[in-house]
Each structure stands twice: as structure tokens, then as C-alpha cells.
mmCIF entry with sequence, helices, sheets and N, C-alpha, C, O atoms, coordinates in Angstrom:
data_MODEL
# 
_entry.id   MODEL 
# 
_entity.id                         1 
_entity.type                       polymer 
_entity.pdbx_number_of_molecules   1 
# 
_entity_poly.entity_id                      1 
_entity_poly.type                           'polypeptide(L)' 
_entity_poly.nstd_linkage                   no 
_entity_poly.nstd_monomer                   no 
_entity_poly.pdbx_seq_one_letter_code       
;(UNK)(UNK)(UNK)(UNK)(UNK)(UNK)(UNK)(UNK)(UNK)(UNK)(UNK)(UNK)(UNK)(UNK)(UNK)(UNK)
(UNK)(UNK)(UNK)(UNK)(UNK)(UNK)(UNK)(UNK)(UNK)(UNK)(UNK)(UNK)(UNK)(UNK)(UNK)(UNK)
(UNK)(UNK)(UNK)(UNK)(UNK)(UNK)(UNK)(UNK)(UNK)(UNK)(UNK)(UNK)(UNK)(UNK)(UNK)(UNK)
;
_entity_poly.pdbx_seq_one_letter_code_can   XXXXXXXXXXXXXXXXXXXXXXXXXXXXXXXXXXXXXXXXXXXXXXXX 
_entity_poly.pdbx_strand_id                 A 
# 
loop_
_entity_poly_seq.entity_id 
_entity_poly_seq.num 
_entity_poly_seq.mon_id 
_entity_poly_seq.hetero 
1 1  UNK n 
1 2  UNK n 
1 3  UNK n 
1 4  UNK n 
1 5  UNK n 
1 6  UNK n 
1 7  UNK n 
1 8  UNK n 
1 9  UNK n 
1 10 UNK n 
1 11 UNK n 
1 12 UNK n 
1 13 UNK n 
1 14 UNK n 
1 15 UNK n 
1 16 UNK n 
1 17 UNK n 
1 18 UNK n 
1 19 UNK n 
1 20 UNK n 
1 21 UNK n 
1 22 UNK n 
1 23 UNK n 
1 24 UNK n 
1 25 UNK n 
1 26 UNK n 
1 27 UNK n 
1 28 UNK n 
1 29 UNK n 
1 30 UNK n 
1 31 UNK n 
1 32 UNK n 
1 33 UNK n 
1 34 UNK n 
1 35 UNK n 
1 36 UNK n 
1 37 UNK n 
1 38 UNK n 
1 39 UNK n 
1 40 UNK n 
1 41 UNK n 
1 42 UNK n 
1 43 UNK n 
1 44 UNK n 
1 45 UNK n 
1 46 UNK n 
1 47 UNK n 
1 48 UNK n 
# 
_struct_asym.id          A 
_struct_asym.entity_id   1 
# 
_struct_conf.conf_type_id            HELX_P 
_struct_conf.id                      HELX_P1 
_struct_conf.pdbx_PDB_helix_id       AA1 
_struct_conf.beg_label_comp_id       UNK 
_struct_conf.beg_label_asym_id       A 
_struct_conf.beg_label_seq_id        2 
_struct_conf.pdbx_beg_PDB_ins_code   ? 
_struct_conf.end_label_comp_id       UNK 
_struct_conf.end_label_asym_id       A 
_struct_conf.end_label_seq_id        47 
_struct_conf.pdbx_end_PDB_ins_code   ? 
_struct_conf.beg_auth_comp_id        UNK 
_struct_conf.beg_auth_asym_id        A 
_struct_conf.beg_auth_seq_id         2 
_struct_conf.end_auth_comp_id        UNK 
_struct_conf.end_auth_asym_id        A 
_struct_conf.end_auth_seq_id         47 
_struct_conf.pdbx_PDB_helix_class    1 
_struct_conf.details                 ? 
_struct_conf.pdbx_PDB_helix_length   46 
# 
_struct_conf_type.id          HELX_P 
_struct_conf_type.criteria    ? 
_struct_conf_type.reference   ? 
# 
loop_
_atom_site.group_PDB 
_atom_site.id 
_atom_site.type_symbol 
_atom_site.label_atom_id 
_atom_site.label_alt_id 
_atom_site.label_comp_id 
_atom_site.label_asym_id 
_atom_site.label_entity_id 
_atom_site.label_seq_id 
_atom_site.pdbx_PDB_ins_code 
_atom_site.Cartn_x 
_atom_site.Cartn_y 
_atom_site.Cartn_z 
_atom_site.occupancy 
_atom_site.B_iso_or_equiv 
_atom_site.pdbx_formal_charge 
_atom_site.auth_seq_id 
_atom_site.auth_comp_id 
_atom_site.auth_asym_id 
_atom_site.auth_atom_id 
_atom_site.pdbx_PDB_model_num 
ATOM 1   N N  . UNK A 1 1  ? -51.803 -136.098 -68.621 1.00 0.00 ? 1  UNK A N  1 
ATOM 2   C CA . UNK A 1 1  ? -52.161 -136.292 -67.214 1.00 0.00 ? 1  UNK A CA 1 
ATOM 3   C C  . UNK A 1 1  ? -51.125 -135.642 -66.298 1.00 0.00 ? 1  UNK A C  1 
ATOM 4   O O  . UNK A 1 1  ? -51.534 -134.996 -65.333 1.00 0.00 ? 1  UNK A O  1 
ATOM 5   N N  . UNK A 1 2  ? -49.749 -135.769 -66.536 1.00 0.00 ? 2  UNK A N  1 
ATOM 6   C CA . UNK A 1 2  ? -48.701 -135.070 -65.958 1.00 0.00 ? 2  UNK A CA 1 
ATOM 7   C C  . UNK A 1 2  ? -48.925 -133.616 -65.731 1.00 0.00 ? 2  UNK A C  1 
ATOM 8   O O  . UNK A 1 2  ? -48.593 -133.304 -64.588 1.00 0.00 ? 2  UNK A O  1 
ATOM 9   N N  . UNK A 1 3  ? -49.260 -132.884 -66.254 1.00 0.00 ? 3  UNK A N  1 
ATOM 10  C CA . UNK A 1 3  ? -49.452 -131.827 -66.869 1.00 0.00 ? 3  UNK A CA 1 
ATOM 11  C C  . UNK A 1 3  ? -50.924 -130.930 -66.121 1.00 0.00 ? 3  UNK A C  1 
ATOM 12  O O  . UNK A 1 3  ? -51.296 -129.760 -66.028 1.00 0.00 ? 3  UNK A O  1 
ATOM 13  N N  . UNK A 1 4  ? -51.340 -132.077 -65.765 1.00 0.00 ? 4  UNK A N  1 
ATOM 14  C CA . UNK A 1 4  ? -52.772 -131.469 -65.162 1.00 0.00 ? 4  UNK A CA 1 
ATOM 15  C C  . UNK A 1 4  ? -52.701 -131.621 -63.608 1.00 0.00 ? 4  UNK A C  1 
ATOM 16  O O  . UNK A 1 4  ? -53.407 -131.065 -62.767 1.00 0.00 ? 4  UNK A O  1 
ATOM 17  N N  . UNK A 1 5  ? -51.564 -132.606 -63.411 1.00 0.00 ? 5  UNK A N  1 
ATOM 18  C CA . UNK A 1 5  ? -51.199 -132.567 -61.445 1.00 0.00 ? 5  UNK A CA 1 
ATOM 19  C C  . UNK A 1 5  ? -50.518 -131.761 -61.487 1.00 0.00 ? 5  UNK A C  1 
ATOM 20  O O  . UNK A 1 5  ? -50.860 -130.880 -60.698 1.00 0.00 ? 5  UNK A O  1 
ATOM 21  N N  . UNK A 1 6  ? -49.573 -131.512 -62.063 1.00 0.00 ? 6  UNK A N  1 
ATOM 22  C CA . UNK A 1 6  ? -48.590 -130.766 -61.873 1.00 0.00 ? 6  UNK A CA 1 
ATOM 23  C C  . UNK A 1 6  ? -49.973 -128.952 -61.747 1.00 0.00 ? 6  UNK A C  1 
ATOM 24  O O  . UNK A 1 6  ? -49.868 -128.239 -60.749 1.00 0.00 ? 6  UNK A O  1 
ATOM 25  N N  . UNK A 1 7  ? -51.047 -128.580 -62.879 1.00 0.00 ? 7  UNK A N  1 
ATOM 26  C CA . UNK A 1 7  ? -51.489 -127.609 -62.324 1.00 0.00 ? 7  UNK A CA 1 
ATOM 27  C C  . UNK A 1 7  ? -52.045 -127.717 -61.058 1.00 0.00 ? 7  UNK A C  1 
ATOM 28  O O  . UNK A 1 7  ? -51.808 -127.048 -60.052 1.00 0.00 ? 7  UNK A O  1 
ATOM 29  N N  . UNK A 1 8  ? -52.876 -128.716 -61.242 1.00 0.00 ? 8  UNK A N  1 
ATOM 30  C CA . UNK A 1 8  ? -53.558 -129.051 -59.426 1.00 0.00 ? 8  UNK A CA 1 
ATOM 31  C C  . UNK A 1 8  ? -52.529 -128.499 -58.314 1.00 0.00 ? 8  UNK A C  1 
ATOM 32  O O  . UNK A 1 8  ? -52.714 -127.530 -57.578 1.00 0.00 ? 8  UNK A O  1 
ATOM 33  N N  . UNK A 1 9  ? -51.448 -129.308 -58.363 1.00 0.00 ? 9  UNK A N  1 
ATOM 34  C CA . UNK A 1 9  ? -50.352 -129.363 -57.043 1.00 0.00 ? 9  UNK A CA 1 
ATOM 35  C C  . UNK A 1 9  ? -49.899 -127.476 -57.219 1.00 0.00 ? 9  UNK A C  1 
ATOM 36  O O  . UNK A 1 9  ? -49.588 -126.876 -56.190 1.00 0.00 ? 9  UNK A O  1 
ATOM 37  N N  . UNK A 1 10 ? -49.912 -126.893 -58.270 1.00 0.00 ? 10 UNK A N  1 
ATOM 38  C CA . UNK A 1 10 ? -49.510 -125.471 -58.022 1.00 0.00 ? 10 UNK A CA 1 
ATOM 39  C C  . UNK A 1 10 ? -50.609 -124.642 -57.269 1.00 0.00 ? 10 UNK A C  1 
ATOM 40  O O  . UNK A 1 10 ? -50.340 -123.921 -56.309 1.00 0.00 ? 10 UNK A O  1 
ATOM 41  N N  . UNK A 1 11 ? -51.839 -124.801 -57.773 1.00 0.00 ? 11 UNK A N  1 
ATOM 42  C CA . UNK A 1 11 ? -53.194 -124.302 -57.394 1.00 0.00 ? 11 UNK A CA 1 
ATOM 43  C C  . UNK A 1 11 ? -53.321 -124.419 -55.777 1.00 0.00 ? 11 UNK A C  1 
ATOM 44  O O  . UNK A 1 11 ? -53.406 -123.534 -54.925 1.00 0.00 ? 11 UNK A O  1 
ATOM 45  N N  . UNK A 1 12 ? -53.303 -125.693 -55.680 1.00 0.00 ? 12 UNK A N  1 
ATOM 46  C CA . UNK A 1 12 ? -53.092 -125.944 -54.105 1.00 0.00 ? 12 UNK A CA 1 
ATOM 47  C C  . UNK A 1 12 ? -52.024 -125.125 -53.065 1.00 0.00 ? 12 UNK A C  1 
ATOM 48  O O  . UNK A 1 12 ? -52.247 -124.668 -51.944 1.00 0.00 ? 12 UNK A O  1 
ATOM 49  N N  . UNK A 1 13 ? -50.642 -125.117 -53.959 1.00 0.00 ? 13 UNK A N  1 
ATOM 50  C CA . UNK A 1 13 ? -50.052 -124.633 -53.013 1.00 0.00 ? 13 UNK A CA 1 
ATOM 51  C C  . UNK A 1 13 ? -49.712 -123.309 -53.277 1.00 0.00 ? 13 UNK A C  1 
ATOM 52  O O  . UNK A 1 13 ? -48.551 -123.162 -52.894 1.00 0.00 ? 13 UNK A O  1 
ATOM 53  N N  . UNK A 1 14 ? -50.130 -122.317 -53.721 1.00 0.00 ? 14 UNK A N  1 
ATOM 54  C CA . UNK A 1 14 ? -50.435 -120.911 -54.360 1.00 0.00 ? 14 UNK A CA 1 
ATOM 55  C C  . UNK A 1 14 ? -51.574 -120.497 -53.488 1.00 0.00 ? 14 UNK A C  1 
ATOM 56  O O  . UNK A 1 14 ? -51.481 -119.391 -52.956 1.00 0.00 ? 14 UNK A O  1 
ATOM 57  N N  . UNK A 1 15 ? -53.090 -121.532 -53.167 1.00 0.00 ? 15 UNK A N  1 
ATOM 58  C CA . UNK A 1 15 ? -53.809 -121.154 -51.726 1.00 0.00 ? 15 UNK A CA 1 
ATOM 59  C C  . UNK A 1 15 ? -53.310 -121.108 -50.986 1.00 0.00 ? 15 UNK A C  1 
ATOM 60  O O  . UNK A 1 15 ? -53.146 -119.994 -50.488 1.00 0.00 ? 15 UNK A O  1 
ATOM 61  N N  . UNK A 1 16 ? -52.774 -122.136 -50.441 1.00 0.00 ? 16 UNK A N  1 
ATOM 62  C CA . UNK A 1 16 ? -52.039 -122.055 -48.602 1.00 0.00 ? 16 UNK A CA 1 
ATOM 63  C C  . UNK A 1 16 ? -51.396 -121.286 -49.018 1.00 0.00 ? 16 UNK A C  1 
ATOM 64  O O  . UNK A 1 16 ? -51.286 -120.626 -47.985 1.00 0.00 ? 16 UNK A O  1 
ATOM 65  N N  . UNK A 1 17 ? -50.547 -120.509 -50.063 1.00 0.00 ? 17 UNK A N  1 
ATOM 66  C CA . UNK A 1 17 ? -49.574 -119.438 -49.629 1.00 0.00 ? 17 UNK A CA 1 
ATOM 67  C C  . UNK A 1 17 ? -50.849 -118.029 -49.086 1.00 0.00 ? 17 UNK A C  1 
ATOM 68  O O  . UNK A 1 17 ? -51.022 -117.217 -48.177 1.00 0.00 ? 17 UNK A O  1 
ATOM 69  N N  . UNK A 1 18 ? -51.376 -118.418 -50.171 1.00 0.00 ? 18 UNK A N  1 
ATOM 70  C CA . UNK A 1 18 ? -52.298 -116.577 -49.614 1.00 0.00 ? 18 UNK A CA 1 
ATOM 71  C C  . UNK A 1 18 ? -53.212 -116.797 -48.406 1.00 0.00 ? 18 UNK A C  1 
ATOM 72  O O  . UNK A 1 18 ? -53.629 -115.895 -47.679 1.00 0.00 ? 18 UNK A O  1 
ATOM 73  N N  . UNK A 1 19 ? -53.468 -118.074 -48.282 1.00 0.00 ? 19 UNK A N  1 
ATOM 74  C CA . UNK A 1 19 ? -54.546 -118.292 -46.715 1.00 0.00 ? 19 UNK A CA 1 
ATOM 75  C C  . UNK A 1 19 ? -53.342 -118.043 -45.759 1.00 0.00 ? 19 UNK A C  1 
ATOM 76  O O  . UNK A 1 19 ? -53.646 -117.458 -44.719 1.00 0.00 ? 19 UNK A O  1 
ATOM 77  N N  . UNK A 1 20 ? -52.255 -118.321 -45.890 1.00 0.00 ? 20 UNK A N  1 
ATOM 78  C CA . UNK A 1 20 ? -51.101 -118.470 -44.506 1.00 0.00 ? 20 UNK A CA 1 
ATOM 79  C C  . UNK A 1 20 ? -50.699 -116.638 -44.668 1.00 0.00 ? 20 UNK A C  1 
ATOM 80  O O  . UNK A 1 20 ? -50.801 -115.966 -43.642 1.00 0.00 ? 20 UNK A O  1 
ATOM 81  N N  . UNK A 1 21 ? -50.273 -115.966 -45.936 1.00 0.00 ? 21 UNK A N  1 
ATOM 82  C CA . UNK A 1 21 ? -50.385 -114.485 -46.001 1.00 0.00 ? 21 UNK A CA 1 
ATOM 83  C C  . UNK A 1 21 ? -51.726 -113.824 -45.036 1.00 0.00 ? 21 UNK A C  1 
ATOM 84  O O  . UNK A 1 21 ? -51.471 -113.282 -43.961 1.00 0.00 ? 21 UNK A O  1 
ATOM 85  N N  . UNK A 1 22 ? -53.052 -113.928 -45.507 1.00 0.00 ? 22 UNK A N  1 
ATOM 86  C CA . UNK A 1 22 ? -54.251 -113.632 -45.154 1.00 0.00 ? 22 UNK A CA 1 
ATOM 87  C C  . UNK A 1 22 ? -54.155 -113.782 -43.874 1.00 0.00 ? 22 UNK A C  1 
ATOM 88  O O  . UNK A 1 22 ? -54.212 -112.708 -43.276 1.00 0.00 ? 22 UNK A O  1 
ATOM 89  N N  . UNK A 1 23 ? -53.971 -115.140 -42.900 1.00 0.00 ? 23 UNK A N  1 
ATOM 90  C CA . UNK A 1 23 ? -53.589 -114.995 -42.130 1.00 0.00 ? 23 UNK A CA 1 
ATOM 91  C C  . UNK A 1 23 ? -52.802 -114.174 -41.241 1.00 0.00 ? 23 UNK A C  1 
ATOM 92  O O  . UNK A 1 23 ? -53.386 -113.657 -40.289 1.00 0.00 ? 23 UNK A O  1 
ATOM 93  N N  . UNK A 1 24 ? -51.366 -113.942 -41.431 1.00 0.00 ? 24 UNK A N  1 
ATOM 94  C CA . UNK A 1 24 ? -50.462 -113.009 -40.917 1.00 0.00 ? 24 UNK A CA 1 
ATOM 95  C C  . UNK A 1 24 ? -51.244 -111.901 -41.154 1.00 0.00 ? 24 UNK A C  1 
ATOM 96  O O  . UNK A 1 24 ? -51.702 -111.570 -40.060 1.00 0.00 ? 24 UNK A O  1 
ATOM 97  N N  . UNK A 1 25 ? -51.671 -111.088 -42.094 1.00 0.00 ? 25 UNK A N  1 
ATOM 98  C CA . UNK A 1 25 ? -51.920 -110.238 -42.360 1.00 0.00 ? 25 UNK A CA 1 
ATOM 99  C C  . UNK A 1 25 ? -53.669 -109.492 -40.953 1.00 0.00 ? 25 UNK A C  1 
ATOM 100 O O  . UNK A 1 25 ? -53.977 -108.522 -40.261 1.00 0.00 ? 25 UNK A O  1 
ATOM 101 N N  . UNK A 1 26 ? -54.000 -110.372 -41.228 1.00 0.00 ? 26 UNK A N  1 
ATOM 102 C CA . UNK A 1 26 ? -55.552 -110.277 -40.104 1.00 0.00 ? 26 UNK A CA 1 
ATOM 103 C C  . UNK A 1 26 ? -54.826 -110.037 -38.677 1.00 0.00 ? 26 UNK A C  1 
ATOM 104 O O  . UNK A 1 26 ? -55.039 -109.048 -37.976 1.00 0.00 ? 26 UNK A O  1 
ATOM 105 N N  . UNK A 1 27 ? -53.858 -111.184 -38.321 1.00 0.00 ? 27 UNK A N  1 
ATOM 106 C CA . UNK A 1 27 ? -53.320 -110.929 -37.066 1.00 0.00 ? 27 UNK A CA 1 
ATOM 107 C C  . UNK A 1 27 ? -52.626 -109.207 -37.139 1.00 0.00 ? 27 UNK A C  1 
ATOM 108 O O  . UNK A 1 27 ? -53.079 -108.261 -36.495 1.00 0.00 ? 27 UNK A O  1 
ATOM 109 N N  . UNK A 1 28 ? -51.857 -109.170 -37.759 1.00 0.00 ? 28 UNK A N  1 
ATOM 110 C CA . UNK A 1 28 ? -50.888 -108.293 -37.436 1.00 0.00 ? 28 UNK A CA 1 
ATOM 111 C C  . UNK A 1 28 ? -51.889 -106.539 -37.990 1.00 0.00 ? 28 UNK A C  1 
ATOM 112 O O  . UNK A 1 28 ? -51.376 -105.425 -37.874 1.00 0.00 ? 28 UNK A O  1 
ATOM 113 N N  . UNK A 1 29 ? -53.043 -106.748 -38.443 1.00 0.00 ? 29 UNK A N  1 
ATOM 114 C CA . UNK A 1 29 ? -53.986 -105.778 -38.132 1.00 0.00 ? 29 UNK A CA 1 
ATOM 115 C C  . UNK A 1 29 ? -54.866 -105.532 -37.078 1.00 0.00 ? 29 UNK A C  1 
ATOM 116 O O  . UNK A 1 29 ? -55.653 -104.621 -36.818 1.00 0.00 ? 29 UNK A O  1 
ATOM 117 N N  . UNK A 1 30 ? -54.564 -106.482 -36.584 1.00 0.00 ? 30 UNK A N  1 
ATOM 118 C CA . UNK A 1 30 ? -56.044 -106.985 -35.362 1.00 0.00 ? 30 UNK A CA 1 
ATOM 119 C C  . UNK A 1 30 ? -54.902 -106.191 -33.750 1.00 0.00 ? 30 UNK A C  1 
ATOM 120 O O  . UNK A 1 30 ? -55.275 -105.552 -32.766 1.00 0.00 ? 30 UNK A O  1 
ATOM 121 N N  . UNK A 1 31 ? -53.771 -106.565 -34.105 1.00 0.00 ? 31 UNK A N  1 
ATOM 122 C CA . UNK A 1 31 ? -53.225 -106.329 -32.912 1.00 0.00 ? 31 UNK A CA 1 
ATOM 123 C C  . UNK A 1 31 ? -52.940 -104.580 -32.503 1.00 0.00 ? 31 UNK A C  1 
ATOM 124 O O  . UNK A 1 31 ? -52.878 -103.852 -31.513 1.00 0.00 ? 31 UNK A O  1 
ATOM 125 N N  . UNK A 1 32 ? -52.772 -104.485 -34.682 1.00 0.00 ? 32 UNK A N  1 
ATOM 126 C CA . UNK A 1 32 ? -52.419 -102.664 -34.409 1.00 0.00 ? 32 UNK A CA 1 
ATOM 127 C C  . UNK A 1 32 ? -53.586 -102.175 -33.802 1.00 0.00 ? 32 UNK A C  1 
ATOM 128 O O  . UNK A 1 32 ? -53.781 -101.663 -32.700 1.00 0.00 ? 32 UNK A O  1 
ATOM 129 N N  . UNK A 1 33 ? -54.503 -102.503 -34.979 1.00 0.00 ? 33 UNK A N  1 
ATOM 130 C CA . UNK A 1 33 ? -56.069 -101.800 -34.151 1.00 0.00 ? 33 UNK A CA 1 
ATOM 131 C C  . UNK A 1 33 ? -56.023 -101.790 -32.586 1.00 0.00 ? 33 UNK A C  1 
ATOM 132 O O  . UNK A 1 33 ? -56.076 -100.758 -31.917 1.00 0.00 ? 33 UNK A O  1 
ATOM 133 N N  . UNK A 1 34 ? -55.904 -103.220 -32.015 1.00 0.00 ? 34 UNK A N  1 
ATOM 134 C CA . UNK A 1 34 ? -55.849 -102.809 -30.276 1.00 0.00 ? 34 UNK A CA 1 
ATOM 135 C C  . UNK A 1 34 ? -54.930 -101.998 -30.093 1.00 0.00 ? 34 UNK A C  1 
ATOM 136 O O  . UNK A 1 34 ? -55.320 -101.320 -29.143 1.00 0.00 ? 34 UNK A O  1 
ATOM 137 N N  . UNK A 1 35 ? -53.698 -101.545 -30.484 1.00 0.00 ? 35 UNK A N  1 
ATOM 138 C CA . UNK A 1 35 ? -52.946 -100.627 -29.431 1.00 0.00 ? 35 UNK A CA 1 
ATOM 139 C C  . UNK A 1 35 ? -53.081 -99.324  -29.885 1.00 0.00 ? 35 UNK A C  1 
ATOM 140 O O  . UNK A 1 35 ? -52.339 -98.506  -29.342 1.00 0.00 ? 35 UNK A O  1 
ATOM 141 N N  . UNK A 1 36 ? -54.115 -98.774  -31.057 1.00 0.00 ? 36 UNK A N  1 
ATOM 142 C CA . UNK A 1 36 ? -54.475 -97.769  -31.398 1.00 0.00 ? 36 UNK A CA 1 
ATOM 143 C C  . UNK A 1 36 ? -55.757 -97.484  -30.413 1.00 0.00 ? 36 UNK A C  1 
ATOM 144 O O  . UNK A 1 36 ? -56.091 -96.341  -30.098 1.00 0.00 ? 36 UNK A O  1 
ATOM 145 N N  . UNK A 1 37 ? -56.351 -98.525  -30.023 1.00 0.00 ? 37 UNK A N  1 
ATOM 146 C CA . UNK A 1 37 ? -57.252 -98.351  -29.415 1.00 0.00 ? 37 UNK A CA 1 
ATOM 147 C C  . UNK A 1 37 ? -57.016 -98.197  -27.535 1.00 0.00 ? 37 UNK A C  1 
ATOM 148 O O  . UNK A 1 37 ? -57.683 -97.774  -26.591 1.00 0.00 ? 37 UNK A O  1 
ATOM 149 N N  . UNK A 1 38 ? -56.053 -98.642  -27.682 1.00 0.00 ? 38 UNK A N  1 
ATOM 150 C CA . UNK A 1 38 ? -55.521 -98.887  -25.760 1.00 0.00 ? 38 UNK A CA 1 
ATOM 151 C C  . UNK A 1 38 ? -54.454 -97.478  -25.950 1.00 0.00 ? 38 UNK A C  1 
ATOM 152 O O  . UNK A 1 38 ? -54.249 -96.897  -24.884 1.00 0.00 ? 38 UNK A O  1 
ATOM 153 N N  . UNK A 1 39 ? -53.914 -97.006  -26.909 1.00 0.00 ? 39 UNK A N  1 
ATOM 154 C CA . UNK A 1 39 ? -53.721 -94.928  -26.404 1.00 0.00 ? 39 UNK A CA 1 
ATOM 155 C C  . UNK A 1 39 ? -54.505 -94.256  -26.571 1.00 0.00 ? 39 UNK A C  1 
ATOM 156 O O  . UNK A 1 39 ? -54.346 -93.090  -26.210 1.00 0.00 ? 39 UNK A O  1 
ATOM 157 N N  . UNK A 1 40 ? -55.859 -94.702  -27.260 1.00 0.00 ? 40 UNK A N  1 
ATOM 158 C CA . UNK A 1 40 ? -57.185 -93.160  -27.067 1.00 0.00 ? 40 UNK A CA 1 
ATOM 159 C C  . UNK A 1 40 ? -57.721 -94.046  -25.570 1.00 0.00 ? 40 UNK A C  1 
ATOM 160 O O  . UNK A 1 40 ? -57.695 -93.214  -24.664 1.00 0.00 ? 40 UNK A O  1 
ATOM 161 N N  . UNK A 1 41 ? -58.021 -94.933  -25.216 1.00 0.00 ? 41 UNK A N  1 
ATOM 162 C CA . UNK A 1 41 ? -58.206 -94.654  -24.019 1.00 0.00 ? 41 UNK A CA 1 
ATOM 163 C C  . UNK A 1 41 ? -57.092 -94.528  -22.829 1.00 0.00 ? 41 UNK A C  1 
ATOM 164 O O  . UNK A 1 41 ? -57.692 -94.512  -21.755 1.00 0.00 ? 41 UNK A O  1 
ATOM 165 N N  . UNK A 1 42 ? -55.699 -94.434  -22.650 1.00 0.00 ? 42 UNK A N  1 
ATOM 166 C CA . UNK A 1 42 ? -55.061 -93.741  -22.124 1.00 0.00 ? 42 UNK A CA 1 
ATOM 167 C C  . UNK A 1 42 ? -55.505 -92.080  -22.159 1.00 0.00 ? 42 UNK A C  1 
ATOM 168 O O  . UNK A 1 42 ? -55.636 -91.351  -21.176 1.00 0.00 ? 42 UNK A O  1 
ATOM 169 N N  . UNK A 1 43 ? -55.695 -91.712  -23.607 1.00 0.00 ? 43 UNK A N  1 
ATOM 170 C CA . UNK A 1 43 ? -55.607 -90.179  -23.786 1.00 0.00 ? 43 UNK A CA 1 
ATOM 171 C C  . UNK A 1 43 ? -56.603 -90.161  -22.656 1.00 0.00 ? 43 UNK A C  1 
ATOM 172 O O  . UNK A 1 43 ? -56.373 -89.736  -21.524 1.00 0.00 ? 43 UNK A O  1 
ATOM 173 N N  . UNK A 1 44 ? -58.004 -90.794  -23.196 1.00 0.00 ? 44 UNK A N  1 
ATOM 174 C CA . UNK A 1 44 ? -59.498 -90.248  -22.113 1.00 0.00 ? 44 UNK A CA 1 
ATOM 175 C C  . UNK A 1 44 ? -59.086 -90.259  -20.949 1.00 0.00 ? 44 UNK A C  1 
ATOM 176 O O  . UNK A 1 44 ? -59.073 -89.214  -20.298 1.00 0.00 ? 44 UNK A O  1 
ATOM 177 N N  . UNK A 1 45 ? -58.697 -91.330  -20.477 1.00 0.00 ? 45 UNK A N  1 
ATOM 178 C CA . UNK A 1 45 ? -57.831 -91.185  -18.815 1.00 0.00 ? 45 UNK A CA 1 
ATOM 179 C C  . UNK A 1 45 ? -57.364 -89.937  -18.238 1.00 0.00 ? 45 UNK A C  1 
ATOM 180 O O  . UNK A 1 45 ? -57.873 -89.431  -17.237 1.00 0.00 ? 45 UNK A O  1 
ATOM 181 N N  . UNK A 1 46 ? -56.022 -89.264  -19.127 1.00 0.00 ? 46 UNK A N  1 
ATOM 182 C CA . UNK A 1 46 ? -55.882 -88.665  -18.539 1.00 0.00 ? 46 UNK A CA 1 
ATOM 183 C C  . UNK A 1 46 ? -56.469 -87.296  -18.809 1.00 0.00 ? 46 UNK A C  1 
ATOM 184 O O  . UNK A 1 46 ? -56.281 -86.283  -18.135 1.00 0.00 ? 46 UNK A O  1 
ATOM 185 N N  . UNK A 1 47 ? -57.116 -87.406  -19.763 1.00 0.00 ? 47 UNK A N  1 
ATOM 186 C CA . UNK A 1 47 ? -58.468 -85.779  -19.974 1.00 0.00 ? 47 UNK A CA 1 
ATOM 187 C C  . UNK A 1 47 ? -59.422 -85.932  -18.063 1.00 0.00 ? 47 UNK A C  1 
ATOM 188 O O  . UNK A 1 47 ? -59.666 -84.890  -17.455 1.00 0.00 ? 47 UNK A O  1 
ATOM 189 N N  . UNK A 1 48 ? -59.619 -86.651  -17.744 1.00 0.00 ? 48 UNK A N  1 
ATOM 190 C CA . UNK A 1 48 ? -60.895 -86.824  -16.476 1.00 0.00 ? 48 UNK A CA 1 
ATOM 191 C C  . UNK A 1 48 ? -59.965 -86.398  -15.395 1.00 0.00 ? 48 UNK A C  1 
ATOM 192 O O  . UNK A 1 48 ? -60.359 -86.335  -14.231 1.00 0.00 ? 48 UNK A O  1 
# 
């Protein structure tokens, strides 16, 4: 029985590590995408 919480309790906390990774990871793509996206429309700006 020891043996089988002890996998449970790793399983568990081996998710929250990659949901809290997954996390960071979404943000810190989400934000590049916007500022890749806020200098092509600078560029268009100043093309007009």
C-alpha cells in the first residue's frame, strides 16, 4: 500500500509540474506572438 501512494503522490505532482510548465510556456508565446504582431503593423504604418 506504501508503495502505491507513494506512486499516486509522484503522478500528481509530475502533472502540476507540466500544467504549471504548459502554462508559462502558452503565456510567454502568446505575448511574443503580440509583439511580432504590433512591429508588422508599425512596419504598415509607416509604408502609408
Amino acid at each position: 500500500m506504501e508503495g502505491m501512494t507513494l506512486f499516486i503522490f509522484h503522478v500528481i505532482v509530475v502533472g502540476i509540474l507540466i500544467a504549471v510548465t504548459a502554462f508559462i510556456a502558452y503565456n510567454a508565446g502568446k505575448n511574443k506572438g503580440r509583439f511580432i504582431s504590433e512591429g508588422q503593423d508599425n512596419r504598415n504604418v509607416q509604408r502609408k
